[in-house]
C-alpha positions as CSV (number, residue, x, y, z in Angstrom):
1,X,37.6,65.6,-29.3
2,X,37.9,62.9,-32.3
3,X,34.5,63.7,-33.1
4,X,33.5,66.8,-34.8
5,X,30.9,65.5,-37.6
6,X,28.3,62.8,-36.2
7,X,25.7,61.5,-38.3
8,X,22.6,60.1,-35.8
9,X,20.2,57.5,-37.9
10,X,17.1,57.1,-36.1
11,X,15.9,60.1,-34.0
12,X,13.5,58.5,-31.7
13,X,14.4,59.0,-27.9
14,X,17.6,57.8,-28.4
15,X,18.6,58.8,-31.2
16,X,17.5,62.3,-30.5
17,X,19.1,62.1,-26.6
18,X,22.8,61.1,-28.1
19,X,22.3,64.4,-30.3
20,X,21.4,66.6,-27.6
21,X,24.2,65.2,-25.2
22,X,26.6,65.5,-28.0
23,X,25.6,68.9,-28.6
24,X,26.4,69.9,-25.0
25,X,29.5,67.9,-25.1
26,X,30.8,70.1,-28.3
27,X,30.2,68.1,-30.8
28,X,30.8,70.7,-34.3
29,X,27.9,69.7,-36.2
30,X,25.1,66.8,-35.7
31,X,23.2,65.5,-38.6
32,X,20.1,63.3,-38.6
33,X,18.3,60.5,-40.7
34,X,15.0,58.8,-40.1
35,X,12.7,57.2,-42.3
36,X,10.1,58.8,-39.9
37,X,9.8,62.5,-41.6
38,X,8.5,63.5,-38.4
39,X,10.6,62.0,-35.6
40,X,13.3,63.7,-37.8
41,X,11.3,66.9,-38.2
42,X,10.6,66.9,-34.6
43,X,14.5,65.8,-33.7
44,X,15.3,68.9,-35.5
45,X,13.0,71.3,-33.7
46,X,14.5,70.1,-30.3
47,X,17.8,70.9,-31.6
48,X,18.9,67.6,-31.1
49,X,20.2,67.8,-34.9
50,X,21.8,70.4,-36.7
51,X,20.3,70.1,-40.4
52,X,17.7,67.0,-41.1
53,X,18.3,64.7,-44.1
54,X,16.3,62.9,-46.2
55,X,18.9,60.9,-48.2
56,X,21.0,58.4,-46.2
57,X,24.5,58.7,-48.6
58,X,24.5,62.6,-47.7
59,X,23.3,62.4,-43.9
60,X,26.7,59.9,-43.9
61,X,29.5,62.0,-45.8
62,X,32.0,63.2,-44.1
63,X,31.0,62.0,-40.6
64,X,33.3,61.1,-38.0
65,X,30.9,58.4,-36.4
66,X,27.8,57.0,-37.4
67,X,25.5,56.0,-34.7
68,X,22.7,53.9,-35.7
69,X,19.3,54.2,-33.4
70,X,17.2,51.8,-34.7
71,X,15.0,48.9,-33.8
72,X,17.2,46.2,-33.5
73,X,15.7,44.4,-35.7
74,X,17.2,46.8,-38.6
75,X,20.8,47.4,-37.1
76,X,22.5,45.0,-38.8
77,X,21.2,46.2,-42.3
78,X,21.6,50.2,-41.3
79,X,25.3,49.5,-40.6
80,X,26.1,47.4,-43.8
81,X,24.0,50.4,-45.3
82,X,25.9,52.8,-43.7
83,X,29.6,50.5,-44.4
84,X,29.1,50.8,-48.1
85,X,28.1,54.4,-48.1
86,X,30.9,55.7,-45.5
87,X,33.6,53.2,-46.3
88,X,36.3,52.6,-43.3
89,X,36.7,56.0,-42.9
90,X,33.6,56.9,-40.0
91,X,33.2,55.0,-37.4
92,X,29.9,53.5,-36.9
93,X,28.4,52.4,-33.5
94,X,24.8,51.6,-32.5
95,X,22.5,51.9,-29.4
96,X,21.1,48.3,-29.5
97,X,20.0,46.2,-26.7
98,X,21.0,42.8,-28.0
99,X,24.7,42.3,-29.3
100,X,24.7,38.6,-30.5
101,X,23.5,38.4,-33.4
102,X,24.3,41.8,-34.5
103,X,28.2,41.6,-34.0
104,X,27.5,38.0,-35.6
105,X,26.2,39.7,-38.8
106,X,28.9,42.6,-38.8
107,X,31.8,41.0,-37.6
108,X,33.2,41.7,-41.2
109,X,32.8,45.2,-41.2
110,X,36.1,46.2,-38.8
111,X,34.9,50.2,-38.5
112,X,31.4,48.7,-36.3
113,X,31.8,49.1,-32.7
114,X,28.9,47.7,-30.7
115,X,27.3,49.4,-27.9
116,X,24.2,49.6,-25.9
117,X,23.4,52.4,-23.4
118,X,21.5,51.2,-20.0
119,X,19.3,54.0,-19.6
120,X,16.1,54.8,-21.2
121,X,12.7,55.7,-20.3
122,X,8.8,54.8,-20.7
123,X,9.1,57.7,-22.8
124,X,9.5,57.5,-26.8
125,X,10.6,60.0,-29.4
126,X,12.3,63.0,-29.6
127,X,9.8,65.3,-27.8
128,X,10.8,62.9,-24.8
129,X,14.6,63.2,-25.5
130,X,17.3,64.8,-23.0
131,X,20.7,65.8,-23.0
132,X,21.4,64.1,-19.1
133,X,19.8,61.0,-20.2
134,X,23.2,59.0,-20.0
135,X,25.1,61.0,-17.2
136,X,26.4,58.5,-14.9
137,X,25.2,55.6,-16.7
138,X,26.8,51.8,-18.0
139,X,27.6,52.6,-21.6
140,X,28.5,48.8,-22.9
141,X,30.9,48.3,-25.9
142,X,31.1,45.3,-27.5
143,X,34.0,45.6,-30.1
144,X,34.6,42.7,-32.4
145,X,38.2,41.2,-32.7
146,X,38.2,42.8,-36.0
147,X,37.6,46.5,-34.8
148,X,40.9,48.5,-34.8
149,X,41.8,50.7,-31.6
150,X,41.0,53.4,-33.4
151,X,37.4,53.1,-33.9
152,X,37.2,51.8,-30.2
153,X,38.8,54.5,-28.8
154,X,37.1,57.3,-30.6
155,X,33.5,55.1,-29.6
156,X,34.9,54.8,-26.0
157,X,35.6,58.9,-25.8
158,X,32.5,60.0,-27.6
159,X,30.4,58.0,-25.1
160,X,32.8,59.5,-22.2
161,X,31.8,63.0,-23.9
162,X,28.1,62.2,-23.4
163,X,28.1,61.6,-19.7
164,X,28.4,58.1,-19.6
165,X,31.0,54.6,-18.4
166,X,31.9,52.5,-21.2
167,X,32.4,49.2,-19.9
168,X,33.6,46.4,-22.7
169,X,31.8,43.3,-22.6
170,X,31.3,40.3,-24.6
171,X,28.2,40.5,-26.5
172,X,26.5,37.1,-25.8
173,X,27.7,38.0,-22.0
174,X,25.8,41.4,-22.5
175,X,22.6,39.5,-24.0
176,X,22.7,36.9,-20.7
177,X,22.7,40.2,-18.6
178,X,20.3,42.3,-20.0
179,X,18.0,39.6,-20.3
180,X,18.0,39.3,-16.7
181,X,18.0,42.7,-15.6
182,X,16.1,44.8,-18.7
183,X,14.0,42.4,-20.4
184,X,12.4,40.2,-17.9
185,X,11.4,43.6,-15.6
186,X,9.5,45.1,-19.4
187,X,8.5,41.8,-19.5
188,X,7.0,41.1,-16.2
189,X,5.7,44.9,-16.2
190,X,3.7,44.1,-19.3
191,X,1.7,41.4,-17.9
192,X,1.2,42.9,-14.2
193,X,-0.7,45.9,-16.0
194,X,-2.2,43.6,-18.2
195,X,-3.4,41.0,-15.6
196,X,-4.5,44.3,-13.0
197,X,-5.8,46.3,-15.9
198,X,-8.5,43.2,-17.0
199,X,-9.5,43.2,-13.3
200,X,-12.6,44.2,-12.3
201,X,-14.0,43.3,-8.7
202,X,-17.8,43.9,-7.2
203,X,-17.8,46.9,-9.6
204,X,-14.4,48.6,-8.7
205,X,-11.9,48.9,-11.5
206,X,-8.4,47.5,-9.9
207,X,-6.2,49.6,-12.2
208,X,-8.0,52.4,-10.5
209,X,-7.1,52.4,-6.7
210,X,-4.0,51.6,-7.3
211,X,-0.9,52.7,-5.5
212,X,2.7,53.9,-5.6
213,X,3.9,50.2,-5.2
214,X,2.2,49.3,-8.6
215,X,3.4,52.5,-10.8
216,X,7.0,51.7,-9.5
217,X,6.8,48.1,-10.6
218,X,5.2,49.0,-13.8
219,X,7.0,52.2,-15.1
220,X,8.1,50.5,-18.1
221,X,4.9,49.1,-19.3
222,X,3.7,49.4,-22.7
223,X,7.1,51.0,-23.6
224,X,7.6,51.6,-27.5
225,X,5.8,48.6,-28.9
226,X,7.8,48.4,-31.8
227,X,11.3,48.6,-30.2
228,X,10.2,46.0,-27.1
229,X,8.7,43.1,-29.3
230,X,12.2,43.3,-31.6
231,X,13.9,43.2,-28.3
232,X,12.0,40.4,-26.6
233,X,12.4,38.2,-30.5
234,X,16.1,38.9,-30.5
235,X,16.9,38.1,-26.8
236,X,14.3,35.4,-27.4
237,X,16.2,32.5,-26.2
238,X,18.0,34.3,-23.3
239,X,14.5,36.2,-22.5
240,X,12.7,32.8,-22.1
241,X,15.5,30.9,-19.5
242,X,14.9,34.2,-17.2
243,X,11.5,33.7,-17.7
244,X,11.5,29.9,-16.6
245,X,13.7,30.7,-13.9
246,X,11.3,33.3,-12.7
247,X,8.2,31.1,-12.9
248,X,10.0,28.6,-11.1
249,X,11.1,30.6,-8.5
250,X,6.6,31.9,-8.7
251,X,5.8,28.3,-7.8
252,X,8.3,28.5,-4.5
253,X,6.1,31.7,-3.4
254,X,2.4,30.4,-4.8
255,X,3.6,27.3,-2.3
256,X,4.5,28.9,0.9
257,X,1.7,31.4,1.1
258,X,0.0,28.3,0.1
259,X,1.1,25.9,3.1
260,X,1.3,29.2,5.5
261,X,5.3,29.0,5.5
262,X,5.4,32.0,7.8
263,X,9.3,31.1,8.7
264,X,9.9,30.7,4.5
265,X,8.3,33.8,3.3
266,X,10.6,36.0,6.3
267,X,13.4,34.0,4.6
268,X,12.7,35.2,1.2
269,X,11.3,38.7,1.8
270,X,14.7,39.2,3.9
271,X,16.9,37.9,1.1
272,X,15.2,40.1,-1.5
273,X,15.9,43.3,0.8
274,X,19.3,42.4,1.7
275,X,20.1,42.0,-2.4
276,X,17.9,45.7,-2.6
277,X,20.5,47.5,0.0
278,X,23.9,46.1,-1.5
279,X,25.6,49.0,-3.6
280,X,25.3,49.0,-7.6
């Protein structure tokens, strides 16, 4: 494996799940850097790093590949960071889940591959982290023109190692995607709570009788603050046209329960189930 030394910056639940996967996939030796003394303290007690450091030139040296776990507000900044500290020698990828402007900001530094993981959880930190958090899961690459095959390659067999698909896309292709699929759901999760969680009718607490149909749609909820309202400024553009499309799409249902479109609502209900039983 072209990976023996990685160096994980930011051991929050992803972070601290790429360690813990590489350790089962072989990886020699991981070491960890957070500016959170106890995500990395706790990273280390899960074993999801080998030795914890404080200092980001020494968590750096020597590594094979860097991958930066940040907010995503930050990546761009870690990796120049990490460029001038490592030099062309380590590979550096990060777990980001916007591209555009990132690869925009590093498309100078040829040793950056981009990448974003789909997977995740409601969960955050490294008490929440797991080796078999990626097994079977999209791994999306986003290398810029500039990035050598050798820094793909070693990006595209490391997240092989870990359990997951790397699939190469184009990053403002990736940020139409995600928008779509991963942002809006957080999104629209945030505000069903919210709107449910306010509601309070003849005395009975809505939140409170609710049902499996509610905790499925709103799993993601309230999901690392932080990490979600970087995600949703990033993406903002892209975030907001799914958005629109969504409401517009409200307004069709608000009007046919509305009017009593019986024949309309079988129409939709039957389109969204047959788009639910096609194969991923």
């Amino acid at each position: 494996m072209s990976v023996e030394r990685l160096t994980v910056i930011g051991t929050g639940l992803m972070g601290a799940s790429v360690g813990l996967a590489a350790k089962r996939a072989g990886v020699e030796r991981v070491a960890g850097f957070d500016v959170d003394s106890d995500a990395l303290r706790a990273a280390r007690g899960r074993g999801a790093v080998d030795v914890a450091i404080e200092e980001l030139r020494q968590a750096v040296e020597g590594a094979d590949l860097v991958v930066v776990a940040t907010p995503v507000g930050t990546i761009s900044g870690v990796v120049a960071a990490v460029f001038a500290l490592a030099g062309p020698r380590s590979t550096i990828t990060d777990v980001g889940s916007t591209k555009g402007r990132i690869c925009s900001d590093l498309a100078g530094i040829p040793s950056f591959v981009g990448g974003h993981p789909m997977c995740g959880s409601e969960a955050s930190g490294p008490d929440d982290a797991r080796a078999d958090l990626f097994d079977g899961e999209t791994w999306f690459l986003t290398p810029l023109s500039e990035a050598d095959r050798g820094n793909h390659g070693r990006v595209a067999e490391f997240v092989t190692s870990l359990g997951a698909v790397p699939v190469d896309v184009d990053p403002r292709m990736h940020d139409r995607l995600v928008a779509l699929v991963s942002h809006l759901p957080h999104a629209l999760a945030n505000l069903l709570v919210t709107q449910v969680g306010a509601a309070e009718i003849e005395g009975v607490e809505a939140r409170a009788v609710a049902g499996a149909s509610f905790r499925d749609m709103t799993r993601v909820a309230g999901a690392n603050p932080r990490v979600w309202s970087d995600v949703f400024l990033e993406n903002g553009e892209l975030l907001a046209a799914a958005l629109a499309e969504y409401r517009n799409r409200l307004e069709e249902l608000e009007t046919m329960v509305l009017t009593g479109d019986r024949e309309a609502l079988l129409r939709s209900i039957e389109e969204a189930a047959a788009h639910r039983a096609r194969p991923s």
